[in-house]
N, C-alpha and C positions, 0 to 999 in steps of 0.2 A: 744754695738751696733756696731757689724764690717759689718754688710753689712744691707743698708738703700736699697730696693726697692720702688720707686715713679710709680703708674700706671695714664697714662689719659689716658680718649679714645675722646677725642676733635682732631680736626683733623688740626685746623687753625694757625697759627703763632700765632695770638692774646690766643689762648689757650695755648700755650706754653710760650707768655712773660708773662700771668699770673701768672706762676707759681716760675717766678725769686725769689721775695720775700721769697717764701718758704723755696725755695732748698736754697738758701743764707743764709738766718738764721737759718735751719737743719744743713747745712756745719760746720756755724760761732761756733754752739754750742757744735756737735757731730766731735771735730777735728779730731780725727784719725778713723774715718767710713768712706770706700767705696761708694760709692751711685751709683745706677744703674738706669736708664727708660725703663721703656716698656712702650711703644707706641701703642694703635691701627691703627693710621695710622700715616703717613710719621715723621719721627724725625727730626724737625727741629733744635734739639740741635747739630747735626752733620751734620746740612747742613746749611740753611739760617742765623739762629740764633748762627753759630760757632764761628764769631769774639767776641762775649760779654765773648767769653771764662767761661761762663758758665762747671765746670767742674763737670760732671756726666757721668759716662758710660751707655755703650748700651747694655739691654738683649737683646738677638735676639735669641727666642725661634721655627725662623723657620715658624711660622703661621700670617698668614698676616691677618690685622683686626683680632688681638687682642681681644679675647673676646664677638665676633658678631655672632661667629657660635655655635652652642652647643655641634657640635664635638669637638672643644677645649678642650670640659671637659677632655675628652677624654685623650688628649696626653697632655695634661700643664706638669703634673705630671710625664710622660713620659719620655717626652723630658730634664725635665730636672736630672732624676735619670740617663737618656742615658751618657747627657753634664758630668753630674759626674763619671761616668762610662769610659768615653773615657779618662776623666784625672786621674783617676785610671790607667787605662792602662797604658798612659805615661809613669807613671811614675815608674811602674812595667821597663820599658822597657829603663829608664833614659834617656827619652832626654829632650834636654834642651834646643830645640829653644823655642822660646814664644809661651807661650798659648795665646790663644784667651780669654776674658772677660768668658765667657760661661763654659770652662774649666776648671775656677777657682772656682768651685760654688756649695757646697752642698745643701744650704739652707739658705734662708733670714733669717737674725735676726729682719725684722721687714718689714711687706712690710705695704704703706700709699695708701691706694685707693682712690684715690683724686675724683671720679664719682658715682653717687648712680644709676646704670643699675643692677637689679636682676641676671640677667643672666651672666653681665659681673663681675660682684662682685663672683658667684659662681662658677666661670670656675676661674677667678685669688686664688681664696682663695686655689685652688687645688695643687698652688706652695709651696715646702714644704717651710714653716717658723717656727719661737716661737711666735713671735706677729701679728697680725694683725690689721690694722685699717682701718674703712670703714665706711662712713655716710649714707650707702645705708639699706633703712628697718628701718632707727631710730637708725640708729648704733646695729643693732641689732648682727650683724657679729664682733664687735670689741669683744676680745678673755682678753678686761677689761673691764668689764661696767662702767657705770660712765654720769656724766650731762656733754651731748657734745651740743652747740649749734650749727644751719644750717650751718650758714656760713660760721665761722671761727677752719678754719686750724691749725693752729699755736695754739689758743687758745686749741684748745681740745685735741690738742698730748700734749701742756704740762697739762693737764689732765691726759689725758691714761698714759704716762712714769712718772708721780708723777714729774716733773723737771720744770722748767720757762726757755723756750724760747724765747729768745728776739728779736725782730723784725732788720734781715740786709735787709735793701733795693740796689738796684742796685744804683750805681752813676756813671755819665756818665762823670763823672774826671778819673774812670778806665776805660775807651775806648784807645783803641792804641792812642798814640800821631798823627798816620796819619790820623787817623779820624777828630780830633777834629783840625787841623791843614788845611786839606781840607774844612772842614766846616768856618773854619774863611776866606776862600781863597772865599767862593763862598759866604758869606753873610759876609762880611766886616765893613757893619757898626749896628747901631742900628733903631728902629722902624719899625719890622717885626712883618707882623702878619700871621700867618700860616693857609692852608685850605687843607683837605684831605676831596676828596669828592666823590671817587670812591670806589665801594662795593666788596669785594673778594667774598663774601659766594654768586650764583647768585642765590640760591633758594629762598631769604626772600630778597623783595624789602624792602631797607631799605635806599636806598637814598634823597638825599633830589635835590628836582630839582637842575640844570647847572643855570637854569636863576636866579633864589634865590641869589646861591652863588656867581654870577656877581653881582647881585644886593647890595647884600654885602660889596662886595669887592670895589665897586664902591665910599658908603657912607662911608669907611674905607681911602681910597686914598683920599676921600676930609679932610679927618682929619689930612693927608700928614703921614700917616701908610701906609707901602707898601707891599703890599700882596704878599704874597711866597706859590704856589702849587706845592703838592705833587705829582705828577703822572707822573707813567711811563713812557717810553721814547717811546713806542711802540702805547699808545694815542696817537696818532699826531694830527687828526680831531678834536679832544678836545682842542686839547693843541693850536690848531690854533683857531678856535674857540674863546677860553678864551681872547687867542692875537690879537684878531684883536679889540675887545671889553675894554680891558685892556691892552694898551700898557705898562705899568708900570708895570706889572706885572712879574716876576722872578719863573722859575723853576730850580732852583740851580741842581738839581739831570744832569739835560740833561747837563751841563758845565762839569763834571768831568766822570773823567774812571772808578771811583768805582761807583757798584752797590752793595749795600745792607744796611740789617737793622738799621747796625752799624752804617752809616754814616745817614742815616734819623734823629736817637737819635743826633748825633751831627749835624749835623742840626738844629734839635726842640732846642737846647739848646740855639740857636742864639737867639730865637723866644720873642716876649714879652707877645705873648700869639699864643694859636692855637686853632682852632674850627674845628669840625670834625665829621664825623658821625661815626658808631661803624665798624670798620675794623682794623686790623692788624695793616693800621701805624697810627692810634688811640693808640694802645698799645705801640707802639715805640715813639711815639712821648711822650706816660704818662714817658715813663725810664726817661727824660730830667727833670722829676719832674717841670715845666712849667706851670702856667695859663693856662688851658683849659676849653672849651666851649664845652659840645659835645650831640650831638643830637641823638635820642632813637626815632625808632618805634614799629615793631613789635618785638623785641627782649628787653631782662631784663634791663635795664640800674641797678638793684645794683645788677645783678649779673656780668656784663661784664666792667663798667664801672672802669677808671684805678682808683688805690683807693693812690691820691696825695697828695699832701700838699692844692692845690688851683683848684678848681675842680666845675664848675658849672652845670649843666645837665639838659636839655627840653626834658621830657621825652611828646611826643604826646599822651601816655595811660592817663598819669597822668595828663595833660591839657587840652587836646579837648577829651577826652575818646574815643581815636582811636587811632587805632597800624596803621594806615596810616602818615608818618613821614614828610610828605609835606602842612598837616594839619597846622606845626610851621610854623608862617610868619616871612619874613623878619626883623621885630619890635621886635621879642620875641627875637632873637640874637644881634641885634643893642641895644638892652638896656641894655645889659647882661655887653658889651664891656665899 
């Protein structure tokens, strides 16, 4: 296996810290394989997500949304006999500045379609490979048959490649030392309790009221637990709000000049627990492998939920039989704690 292609077509941060686990113990396993991502949309492995140093290169086959058009079918195959073509050229012509990732590239030794979309399964399978694997049809498209179960990844490739894969999780003792050094500078002592309570995705309400999570936080501070929120620096109204209501209350993030993921994870790591609903630093906040509490509406909680050591989950389907996520009362999290 010299060259691992991994496709998502998810589009969220939390869809891509997903996938840490994976790519970590494909890496840990297959040492001397390449790994490449295509994206359907934005790569946040080379953008948001780049201090976890997460090392995977970028296909950039040139078509945006990945797999969403059915002309893709089209040119997948194309573009990349072109990419091959162009480093042919090259190298006909010896030179020897650096190629680009693309240039390098006849064909995957094995691309993992991590999405079961009919159409986007059928447009990627048109990249030439030897192997293929894909949970999409029943696995109907993997190029070994064999007994794959829904959910697990890792389980079913060491399946399909006959080999045991062993589980690497991310640890957030590998964060740059400036991370985890910031994080001690802005949460300095101990009994924090952590809340992330604003939604990215804004198509599926799935938060859980402002007054809840006061309400919370409230009967948390009388236990002399000091509540730590997550949110952006660009809520102000909120973040006023929250403060005039809870003056004990700490946003570590507004104190310091770094923004991003990285230091969330070091953050949560302060934490003695966090509660949260399903968004992005839901998922950063799982890297710190941390007690969490996290609340589920209209969306899967065992498909999205971070998969920890200590992990408790109200899903409102599974309780009040409604994907309305404000159904969970204030009781159902204060017991949990």
């Amino acid at each position: 296996m010299k060259k691992i292609l991994l496709y998502n077509s998810g589009g969220g941060l939390g869809d891509s810290i997903q996938l840490f686990t994976l790519i970590l113990s494909l890496q840990n396993h297959f040492k001397s394989s390449e790994f490449f991502y295509l994206g359907a949309h934005e790569n946040h492995f080379q953008g948001k997500l780049k201090e976890f140093n997460i090392n995977i290169k970028t296909l950039d086959l040139g078509l945006k949304y990945f797999g969403f058009r059915w002309w893709h079918y089209l040119f997948a195959k194309k573009k990349f006999i072109d990419l091959s073509a162009k480093k042919k050229e090259k190298e006909r012509k010896f030179v020897t500045k650096k190629k680009s990732i693309n240039q390098e590239l006849d064909k995957m030794d094995l691309i993992i379609d991590l999405q079961s979309k009919l159409r986007n399964t059928i447009i990627l399978n048109k990249i030439p490979h030897d192997h293929f694997y894909s949970p999409t049809y029943g696995f109907k498209f993997c190029t070994k048959k064999g007994e794959y179960s829904s959910g697990n990844h890792l389980e079913n490739l060491s399946n399909f490649l006959n080999t045991n894969i062993g589980i690497s999780k991310f640890s957030p003792n590998n964060l740059e030392e400036k991370y985890k050094s910031e994080a001690k500078r802005l949460l300095p002592d101990k009994n924090y309790i952590g809340f992330s309570l604003t939604q990215g995705n804004v198509y599926r309400e799935k938060s859980w009221s402002i007054g809840k999570f006061m309400d919370l936080a409230t009967k948390i501070g009388e236990k002399n637990q000091v509540p730590v929120f997550f949110i952006e620096k660009e809520e102000t109204e909120l973040v006023n709000n929250i403060r005039s209501k809870l003056p004990n209350a700490l946003f570590p993030e507004h104190h310091s000049e770094i923004s991003c993921p990285a230091l969330v994870t070091a953050l949560a790591s302060r934490l003695n627990l966090a509660i949260s609903i399903d968004n992005g630093v839901m998922h950063m906040m799982g890297l710190a492998n941390i007690p969490m509490i996290v609340l589920f509406g209209p969306t899967d909680s065992e498909k999205f939920a971070p998969k920890i050591d200590s992990i408790q989950i109200l899903d409102s389907k599974k309780i009040y039989k409604s994907k309305n996520i404000d159904s969970i009362t204030v009781h159902d999290v204060f017991k949990l704690i």
